[in-house]
C-alpha positions in Angstrom: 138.1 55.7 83.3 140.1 57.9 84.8 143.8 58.3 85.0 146.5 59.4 87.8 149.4 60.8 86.4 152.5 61.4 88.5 155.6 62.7 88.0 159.4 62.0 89.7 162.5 63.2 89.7 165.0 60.0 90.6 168.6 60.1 90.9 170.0 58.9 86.9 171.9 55.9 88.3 169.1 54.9 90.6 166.4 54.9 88.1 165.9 51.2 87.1 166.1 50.5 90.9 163.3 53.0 91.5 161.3 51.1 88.5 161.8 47.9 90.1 160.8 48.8 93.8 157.6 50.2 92.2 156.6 47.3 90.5 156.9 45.0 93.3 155.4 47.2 95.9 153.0 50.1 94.4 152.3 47.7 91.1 151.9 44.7 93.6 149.1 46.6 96.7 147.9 48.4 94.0 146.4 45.3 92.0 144.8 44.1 94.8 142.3 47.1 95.1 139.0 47.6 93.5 139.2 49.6 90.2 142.9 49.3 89.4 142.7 48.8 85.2 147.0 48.8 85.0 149.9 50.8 85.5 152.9 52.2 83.3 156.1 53.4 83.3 157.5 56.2 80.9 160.8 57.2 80.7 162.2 59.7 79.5 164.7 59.3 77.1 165.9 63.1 77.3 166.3 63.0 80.8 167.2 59.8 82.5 166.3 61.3 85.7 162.9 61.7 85.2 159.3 59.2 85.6 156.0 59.4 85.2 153.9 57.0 86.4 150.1 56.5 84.7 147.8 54.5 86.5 144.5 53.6 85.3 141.4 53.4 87.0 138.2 52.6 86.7 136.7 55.1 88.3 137.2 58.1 90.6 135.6 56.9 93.4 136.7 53.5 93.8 140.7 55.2 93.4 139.4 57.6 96.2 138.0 55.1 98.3 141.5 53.3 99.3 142.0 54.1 102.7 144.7 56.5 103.6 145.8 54.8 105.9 146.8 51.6 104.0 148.2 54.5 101.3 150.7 55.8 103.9 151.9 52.6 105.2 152.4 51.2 101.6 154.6 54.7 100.9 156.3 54.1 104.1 157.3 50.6 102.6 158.4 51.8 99.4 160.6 54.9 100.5 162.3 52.5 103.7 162.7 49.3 100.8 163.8 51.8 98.1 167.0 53.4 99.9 167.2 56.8 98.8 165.6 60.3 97.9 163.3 61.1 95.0 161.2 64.0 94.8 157.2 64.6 92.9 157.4 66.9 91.0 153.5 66.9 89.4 150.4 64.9 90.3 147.4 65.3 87.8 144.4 63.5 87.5 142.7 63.3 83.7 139.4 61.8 82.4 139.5 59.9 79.9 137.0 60.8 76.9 135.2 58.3 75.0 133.1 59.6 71.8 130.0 57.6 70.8 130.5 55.4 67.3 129.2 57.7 64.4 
């Protein structure tokens, strides 16, 4: 499994609207590609501006395979339905380790 990690910065008062958006169009195309395991949502409870998004897949190379092109326009979706700025601060990418049963 592997995991995509991202990170936001949202305007405070726009942050549950930022949430929703998300779910109903990144959660929503997302689901319908090969690979996709689940998605959350952390908030911080420190800084109310800030997200981080962890998105699990199955692999690398079915999350690579999307095609960019259907990436872009689901972005250009989002940021046109969403109404206002927010900025990425981080994107990582992490394996996720599994030990064998002793």
């Amino acid at each position: 499994m592997v995991i995509e990690w991202l990170k936001f910065r949202v305007p405070a008062e726009q942050r549950e609207r930022y949430v929703q958006v998300d779910a109903e169009i990144w959660s929503v195309a997302l689901e319908s590609y090969d690979g996709f395991l689940g998605k959350e949502v952390w908030i911080s409870p420190e800084d109310v501006s800030e997200l981080v998004l962890m998105i699990r897949w199955a692999s690398r190379e079915q999350w690579k395979a999307i095609d960019q092109t259907a990436l872009d326009h689901i972005a250009q979706t989002f940021d046109q339905t969403l109404g206002f700025e927010y900025e990425m601060l981080e994107s990582k990418e992490y394996q996720v380790r599994r030990f064998a049963s002793i």
